[in-house]
Structures are given as C-alpha cells and as structure tokens.
Gaussian input, Z-matrix of N, CA and C with variables (Angstrom, degrees):
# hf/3-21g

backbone

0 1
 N
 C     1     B1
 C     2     B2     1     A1
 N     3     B3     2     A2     1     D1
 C     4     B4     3     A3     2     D2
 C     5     B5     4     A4     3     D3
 N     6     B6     5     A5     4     D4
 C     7     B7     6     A6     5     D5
 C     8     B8     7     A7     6     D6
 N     9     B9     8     A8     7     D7
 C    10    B10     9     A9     8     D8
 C    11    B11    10    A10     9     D9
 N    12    B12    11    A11    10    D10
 C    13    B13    12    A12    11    D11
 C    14    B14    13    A13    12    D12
 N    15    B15    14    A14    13    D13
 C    16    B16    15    A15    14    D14
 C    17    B17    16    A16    15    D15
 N    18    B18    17    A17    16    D16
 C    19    B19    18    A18    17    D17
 C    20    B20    19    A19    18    D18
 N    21    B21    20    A20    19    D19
 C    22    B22    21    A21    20    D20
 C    23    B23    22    A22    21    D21
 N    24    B24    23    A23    22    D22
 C    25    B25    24    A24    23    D23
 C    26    B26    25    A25    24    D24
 N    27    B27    26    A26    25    D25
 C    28    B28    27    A27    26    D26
 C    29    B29    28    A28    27    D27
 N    30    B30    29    A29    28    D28
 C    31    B31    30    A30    29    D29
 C    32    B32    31    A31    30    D30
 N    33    B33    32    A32    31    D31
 C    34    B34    33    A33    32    D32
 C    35    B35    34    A34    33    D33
 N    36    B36    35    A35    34    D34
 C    37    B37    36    A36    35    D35
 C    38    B38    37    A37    36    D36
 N    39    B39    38    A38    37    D37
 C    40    B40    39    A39    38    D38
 C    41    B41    40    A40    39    D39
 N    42    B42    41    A41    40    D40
 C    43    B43    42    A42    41    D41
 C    44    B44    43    A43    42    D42
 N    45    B45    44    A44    43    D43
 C    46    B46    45    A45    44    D44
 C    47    B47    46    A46    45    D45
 N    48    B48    47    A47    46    D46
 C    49    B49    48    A48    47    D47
 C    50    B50    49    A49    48    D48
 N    51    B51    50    A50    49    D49
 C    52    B52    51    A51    50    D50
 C    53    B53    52    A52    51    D51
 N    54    B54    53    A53    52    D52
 C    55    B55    54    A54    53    D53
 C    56    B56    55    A55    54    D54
 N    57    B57    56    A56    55    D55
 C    58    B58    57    A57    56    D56
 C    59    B59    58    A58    57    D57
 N    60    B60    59    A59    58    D58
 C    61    B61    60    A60    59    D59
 C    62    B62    61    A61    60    D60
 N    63    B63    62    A62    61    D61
 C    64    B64    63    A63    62    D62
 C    65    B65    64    A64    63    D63
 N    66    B66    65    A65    64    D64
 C    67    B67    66    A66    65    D65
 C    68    B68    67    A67    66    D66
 N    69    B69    68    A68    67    D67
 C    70    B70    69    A69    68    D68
 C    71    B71    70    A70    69    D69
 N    72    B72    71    A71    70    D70
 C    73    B73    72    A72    71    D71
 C    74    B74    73    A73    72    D72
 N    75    B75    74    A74    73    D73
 C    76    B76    75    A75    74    D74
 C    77    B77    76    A76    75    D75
 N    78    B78    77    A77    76    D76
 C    79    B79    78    A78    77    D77
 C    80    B80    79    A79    78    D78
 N    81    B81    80    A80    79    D79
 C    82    B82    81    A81    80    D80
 C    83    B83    82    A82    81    D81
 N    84    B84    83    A83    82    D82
 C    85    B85    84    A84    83    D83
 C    86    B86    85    A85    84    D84
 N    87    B87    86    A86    85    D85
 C    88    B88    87    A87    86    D86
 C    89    B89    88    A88    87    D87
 N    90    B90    89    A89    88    D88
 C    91    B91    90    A90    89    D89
 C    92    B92    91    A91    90    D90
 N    93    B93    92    A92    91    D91
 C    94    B94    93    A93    92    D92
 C    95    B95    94    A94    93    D93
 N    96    B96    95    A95    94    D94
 C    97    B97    96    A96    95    D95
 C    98    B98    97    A97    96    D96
 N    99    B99    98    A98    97    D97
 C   100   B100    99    A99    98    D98
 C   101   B101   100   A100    99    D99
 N   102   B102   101   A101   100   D100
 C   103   B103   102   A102   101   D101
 C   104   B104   103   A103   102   D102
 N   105   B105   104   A104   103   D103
 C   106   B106   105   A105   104   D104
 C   107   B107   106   A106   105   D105
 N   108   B108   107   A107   106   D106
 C   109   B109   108   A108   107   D107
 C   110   B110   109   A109   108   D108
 N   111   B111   110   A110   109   D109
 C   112   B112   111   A111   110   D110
 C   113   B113   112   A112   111   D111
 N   114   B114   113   A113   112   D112
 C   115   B115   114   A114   113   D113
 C   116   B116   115   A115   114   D114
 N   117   B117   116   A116   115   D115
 C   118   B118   117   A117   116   D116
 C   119   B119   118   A118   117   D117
 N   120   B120   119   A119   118   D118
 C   121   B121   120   A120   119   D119
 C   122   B122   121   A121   120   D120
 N   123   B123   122   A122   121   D121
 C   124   B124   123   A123   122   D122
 C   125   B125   124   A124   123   D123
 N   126   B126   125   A125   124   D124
 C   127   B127   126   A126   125   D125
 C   128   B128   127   A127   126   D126
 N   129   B129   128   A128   127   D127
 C   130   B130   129   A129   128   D128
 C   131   B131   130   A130   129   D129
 N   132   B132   131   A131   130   D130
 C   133   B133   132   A132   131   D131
 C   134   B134   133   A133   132   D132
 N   135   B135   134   A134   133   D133
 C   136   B136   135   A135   134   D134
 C   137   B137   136   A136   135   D135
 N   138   B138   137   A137   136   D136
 C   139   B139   138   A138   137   D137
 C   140   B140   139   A139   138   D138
 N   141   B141   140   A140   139   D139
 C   142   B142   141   A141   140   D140
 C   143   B143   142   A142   141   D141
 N   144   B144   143   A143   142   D142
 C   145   B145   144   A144   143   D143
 C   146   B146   145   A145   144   D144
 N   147   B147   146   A146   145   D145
 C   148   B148   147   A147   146   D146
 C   149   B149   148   A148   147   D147
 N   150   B150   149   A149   148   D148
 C   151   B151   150   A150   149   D149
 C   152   B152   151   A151   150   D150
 N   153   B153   152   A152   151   D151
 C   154   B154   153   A153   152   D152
 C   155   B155   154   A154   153   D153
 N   156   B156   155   A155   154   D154
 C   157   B157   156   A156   155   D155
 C   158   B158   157   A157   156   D156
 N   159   B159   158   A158   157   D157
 C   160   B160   159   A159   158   D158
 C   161   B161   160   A160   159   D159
 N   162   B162   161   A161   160   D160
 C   163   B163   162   A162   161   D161
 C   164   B164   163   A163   162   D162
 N   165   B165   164   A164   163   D163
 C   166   B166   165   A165   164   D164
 C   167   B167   166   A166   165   D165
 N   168   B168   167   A167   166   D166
 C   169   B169   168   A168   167   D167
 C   170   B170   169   A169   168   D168
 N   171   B171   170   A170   169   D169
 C   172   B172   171   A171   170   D170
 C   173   B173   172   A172   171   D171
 N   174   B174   173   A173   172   D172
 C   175   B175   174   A174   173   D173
 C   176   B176   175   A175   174   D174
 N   177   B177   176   A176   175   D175
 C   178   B178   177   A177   176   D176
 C   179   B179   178   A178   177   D177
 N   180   B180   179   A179   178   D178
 C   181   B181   180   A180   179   D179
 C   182   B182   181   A181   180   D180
 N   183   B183   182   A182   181   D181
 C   184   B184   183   A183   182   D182
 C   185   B185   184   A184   183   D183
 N   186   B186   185   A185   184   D184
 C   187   B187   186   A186   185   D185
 C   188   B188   187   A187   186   D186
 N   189   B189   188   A188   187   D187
 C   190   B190   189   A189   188   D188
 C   191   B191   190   A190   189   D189
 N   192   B192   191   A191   190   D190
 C   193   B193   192   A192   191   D191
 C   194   B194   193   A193   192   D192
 N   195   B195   194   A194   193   D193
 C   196   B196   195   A195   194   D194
 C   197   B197   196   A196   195   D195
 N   198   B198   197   A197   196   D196
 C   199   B199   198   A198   197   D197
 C   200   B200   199   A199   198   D198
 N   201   B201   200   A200   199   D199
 C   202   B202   201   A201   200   D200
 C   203   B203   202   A202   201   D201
 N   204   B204   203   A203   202   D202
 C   205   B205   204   A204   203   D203
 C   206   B206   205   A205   204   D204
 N   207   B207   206   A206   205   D205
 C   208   B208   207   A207   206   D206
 C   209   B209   208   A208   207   D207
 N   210   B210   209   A209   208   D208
 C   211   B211   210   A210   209   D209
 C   212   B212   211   A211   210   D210
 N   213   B213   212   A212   211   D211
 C   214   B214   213   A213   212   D212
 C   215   B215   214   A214   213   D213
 N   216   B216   215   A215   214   D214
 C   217   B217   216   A216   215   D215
 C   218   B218   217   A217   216   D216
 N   219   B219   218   A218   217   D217
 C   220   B220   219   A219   218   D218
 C   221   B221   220   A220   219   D219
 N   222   B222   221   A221   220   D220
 C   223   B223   222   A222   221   D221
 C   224   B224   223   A223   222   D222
 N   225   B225   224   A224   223   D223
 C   226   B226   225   A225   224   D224
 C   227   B227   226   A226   225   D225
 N   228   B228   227   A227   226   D226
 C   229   B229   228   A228   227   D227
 C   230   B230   229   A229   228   D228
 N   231   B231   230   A230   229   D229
 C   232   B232   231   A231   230   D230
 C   233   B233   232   A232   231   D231
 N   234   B234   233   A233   232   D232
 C   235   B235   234   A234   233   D233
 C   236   B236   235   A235   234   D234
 N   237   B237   236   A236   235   D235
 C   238   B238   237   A237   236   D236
 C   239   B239   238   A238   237   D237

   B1=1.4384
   B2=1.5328
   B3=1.1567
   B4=1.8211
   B5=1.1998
   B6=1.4132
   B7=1.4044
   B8=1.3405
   B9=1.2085
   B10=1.2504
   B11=1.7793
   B12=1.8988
   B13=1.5881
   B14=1.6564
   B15=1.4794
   B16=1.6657
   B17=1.6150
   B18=1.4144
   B19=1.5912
   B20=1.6450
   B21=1.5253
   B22=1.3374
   B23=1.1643
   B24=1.1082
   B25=1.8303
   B26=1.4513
   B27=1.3901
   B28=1.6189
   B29=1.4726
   B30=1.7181
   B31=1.1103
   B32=1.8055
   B33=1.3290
   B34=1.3998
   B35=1.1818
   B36=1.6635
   B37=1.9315
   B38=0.8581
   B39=1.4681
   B40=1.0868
   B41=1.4177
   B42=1.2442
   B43=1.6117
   B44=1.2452
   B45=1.2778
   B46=1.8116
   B47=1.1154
   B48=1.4423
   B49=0.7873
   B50=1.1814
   B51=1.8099
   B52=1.0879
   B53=1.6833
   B54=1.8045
   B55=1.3414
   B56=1.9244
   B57=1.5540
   B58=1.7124
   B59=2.2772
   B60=1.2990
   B61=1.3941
   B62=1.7639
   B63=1.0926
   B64=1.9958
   B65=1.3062
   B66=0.9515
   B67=1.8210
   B68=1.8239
   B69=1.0335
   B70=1.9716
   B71=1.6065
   B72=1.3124
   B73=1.5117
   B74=1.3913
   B75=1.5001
   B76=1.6502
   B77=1.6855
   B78=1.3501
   B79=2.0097
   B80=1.0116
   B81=1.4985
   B82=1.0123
   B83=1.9912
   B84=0.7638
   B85=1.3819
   B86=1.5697
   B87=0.8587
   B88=1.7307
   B89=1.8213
   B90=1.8053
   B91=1.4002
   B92=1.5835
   B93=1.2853
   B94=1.1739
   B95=1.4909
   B96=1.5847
   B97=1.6187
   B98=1.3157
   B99=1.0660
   B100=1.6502
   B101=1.3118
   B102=1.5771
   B103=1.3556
   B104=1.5890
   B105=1.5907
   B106=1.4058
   B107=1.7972
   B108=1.5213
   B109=1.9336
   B110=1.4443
   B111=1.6981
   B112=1.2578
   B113=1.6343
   B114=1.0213
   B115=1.4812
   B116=1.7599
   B117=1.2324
   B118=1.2000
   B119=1.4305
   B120=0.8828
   B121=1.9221
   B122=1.4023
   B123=1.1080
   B124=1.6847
   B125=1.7670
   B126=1.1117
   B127=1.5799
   B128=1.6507
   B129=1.3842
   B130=1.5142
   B131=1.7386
   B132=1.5140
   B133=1.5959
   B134=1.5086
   B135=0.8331
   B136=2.0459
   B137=1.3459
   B138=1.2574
   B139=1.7740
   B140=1.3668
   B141=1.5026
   B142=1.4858
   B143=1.3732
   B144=1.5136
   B145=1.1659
   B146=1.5572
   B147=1.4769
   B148=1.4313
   B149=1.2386
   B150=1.3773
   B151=1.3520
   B152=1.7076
   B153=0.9962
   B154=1.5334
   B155=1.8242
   B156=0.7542
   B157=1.2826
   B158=1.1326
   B159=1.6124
   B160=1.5057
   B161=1.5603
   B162=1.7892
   B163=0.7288
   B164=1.8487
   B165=1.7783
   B166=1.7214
   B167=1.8408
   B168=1.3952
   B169=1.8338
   B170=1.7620
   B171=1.7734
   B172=1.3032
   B173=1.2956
   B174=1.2678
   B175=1.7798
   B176=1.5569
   B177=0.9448
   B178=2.3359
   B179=1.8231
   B180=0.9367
   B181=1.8026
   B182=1.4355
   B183=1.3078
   B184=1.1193
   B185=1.6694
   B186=1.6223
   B187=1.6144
   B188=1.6743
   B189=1.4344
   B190=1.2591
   B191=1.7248
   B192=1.3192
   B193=1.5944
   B194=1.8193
   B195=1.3173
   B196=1.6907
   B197=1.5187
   B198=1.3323
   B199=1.6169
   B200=2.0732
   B201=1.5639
   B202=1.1900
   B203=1.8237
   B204=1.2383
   B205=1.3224
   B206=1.5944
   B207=1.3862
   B208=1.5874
   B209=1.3244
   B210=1.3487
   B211=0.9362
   B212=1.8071
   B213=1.0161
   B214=1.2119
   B215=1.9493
   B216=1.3656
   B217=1.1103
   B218=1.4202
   B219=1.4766
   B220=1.5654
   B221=1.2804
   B222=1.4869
   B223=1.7543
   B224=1.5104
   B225=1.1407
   B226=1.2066
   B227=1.6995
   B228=1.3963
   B229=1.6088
   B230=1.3431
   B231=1.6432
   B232=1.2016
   B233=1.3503
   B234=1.2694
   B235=1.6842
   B236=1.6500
   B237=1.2286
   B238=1.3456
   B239=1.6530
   A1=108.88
   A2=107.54
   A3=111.26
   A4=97.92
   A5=124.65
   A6=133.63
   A7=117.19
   A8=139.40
   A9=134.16
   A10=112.43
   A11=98.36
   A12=104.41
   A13=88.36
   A14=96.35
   A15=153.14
   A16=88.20
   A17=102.16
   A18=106.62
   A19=119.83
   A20=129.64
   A21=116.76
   A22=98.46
   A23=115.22
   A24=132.90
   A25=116.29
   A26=110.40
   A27=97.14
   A28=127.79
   A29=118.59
   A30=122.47
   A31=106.23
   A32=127.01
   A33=128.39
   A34=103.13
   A35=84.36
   A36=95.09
   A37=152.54
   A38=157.13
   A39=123.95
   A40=109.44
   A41=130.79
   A42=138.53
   A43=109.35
   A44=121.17
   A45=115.10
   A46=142.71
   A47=131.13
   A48=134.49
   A49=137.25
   A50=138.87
   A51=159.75
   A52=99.59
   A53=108.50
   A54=137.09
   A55=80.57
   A56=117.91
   A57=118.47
   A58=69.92
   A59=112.17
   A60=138.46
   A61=77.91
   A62=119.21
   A63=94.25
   A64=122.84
   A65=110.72
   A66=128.00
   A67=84.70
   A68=118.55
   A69=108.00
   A70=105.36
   A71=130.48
   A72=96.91
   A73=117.67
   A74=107.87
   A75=118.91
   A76=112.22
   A77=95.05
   A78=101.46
   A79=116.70
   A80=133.51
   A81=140.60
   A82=107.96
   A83=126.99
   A84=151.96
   A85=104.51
   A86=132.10
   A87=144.93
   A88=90.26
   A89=101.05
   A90=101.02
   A91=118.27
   A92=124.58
   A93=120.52
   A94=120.03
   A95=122.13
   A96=111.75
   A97=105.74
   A98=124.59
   A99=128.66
   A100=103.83
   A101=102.88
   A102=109.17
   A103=104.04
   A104=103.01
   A105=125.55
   A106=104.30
   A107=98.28
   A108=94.64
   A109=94.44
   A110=91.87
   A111=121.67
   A112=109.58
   A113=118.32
   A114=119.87
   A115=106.37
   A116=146.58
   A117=135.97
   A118=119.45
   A119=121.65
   A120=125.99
   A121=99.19
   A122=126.93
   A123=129.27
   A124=99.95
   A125=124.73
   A126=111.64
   A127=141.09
   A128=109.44
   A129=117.72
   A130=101.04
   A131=113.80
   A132=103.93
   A133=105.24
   A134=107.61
   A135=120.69
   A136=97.69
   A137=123.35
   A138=117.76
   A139=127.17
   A140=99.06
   A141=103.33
   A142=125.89
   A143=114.39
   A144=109.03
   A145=111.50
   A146=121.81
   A147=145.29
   A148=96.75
   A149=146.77
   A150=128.89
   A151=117.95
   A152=114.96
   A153=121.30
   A154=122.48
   A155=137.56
   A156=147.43
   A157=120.09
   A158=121.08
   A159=147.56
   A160=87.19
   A161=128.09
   A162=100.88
   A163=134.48
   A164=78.72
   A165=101.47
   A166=115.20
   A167=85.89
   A168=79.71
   A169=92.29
   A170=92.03
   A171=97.79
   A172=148.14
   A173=114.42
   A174=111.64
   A175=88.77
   A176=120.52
   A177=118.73
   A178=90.97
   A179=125.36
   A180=118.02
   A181=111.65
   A182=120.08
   A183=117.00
   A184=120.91
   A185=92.78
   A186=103.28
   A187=104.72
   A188=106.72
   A189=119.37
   A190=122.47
   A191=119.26
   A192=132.10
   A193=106.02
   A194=92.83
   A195=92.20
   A196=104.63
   A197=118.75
   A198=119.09
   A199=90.89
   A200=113.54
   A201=124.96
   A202=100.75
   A203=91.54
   A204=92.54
   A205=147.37
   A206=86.15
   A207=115.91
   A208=122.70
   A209=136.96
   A210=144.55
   A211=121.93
   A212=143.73
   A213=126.16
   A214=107.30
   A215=130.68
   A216=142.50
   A217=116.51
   A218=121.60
   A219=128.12
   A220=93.38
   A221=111.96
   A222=123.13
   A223=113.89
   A224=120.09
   A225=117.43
   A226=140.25
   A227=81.27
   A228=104.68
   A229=116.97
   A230=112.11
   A231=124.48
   A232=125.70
   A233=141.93
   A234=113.62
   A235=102.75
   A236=117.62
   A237=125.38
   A238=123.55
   D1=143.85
   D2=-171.46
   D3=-125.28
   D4=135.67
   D5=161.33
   D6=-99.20
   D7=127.89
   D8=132.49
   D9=84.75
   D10=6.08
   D11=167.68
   D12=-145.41
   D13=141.55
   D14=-179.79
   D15=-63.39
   D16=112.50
   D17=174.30
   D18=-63.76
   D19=149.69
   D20=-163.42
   D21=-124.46
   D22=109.31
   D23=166.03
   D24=-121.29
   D25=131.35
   D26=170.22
   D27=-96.24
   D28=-18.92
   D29=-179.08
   D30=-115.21
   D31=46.61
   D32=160.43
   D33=-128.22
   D34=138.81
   D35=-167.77
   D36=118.06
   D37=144.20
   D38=167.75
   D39=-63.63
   D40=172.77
   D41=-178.28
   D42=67.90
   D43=-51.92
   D44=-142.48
   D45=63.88
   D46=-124.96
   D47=143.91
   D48=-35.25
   D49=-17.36
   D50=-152.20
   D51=-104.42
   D52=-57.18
   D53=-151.50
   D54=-77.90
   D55=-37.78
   D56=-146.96
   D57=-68.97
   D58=-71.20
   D59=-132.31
   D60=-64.46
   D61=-53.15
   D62=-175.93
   D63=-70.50
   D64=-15.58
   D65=-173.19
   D66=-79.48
   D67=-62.88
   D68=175.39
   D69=-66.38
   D70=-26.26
   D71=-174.61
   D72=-111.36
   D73=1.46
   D74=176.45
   D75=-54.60
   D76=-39.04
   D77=174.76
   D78=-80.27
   D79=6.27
   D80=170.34
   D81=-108.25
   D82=-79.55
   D83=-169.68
   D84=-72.63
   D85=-41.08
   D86=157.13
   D87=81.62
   D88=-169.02
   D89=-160.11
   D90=-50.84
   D91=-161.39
   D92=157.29
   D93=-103.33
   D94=159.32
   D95=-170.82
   D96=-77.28
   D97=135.27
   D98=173.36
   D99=-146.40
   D100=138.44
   D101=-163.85
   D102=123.23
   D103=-176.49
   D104=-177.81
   D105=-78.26
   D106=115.74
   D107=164.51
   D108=-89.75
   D109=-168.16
   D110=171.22
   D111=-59.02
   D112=-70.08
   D113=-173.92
   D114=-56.92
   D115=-7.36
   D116=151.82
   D117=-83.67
   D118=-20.64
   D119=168.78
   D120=-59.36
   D121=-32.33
   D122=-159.15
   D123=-67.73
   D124=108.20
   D125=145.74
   D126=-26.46
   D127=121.81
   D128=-172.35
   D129=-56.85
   D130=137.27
   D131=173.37
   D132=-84.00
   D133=168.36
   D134=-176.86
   D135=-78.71
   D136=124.23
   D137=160.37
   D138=-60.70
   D139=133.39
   D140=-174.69
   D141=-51.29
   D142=145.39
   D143=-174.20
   D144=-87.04
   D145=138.50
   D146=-141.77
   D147=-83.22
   D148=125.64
   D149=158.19
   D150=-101.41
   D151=169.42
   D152=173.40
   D153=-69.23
   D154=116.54
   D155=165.01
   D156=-29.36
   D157=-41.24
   D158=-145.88
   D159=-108.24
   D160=-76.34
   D161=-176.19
   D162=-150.28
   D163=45.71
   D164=170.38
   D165=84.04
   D166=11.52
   D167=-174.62
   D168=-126.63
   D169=159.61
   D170=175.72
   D171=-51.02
   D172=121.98
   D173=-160.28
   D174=-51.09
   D175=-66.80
   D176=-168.26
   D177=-17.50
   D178=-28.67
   D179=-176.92
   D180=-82.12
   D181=-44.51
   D182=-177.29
   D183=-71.98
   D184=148.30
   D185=175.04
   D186=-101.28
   D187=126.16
   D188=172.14
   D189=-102.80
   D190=101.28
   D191=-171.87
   D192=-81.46
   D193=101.72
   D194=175.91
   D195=-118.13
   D196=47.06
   D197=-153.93
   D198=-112.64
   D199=-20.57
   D200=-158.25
   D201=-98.76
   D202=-170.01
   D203=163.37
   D204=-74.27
   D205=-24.16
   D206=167.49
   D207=-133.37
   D208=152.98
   D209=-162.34
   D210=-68.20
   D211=106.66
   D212=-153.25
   D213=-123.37
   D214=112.63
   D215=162.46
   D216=-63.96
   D217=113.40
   D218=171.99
   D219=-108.61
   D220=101.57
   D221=141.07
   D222=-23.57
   D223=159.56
   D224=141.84
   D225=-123.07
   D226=25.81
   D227=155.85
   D228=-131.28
   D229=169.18
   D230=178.12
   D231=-55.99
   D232=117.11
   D233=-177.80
   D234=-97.66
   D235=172.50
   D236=171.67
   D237=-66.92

C-alpha cells in the first residue's frame, strides 16, 4: 500500500518515463506559457534603408542593367 507517493515505473503506459517525470514536475513548474509574451507585442522595426557603396545614396534610386554581360550600377549622381 502506498501513501501519498506516485508509483515509479518507467515502461507502463503510455509515455513512461516521460508521463512518470511531468506528473512530478507539473506541481512544481506549472503549465507551459502559450500564447503572446512580451517580446511578441513589440512592433517589427522597418529595414534599413540600403545605401550605395559607390555613392552613399539610396539604392530605391538606382538603375541596375543586368541585360549585358555584366552587371552594371547607374548612380544617380554624378561621380568625380
């Protein structure tokens, strides 16, 4: 006769060992969080806008020619 402790088997059951080990730590540790945390309430930031290498302004300006053999970058400013 057992009082007041959870019999310990590992292979009866469904689970086993799995079913023995949450049944001891569920009264401890309680459900799991499911749902929205803190860090998902937060708003996505906007991705930075890309600049050119060549000459510091936003790629959205530039025309890119991939019609050739090689790839060709049109600024849309003058360079020196």
């Amino acid at each position: 006769m057992m009082h007041g402790k959870i019999p310990f088997s590992f292979g009866t059951g469904p689970g086993g060992f799995t079913a023995w080990l949450n049944g001891r730590l569920f009264p401890i540790l309680g459900p799991p969080p499911v749902g929205l945390s803190g860090s998902d309430l937060l708003r996505a930031q906007p991705a930075p806008v890309r600049v050119c290498p060549v000459c510091s302004q936003p790629m959205d300006q530039h025309d890119i020619d991939r019609s050739g053999e090689r790839t060709q970058l049109h600024c849309p400013v003058d360079l020196p």
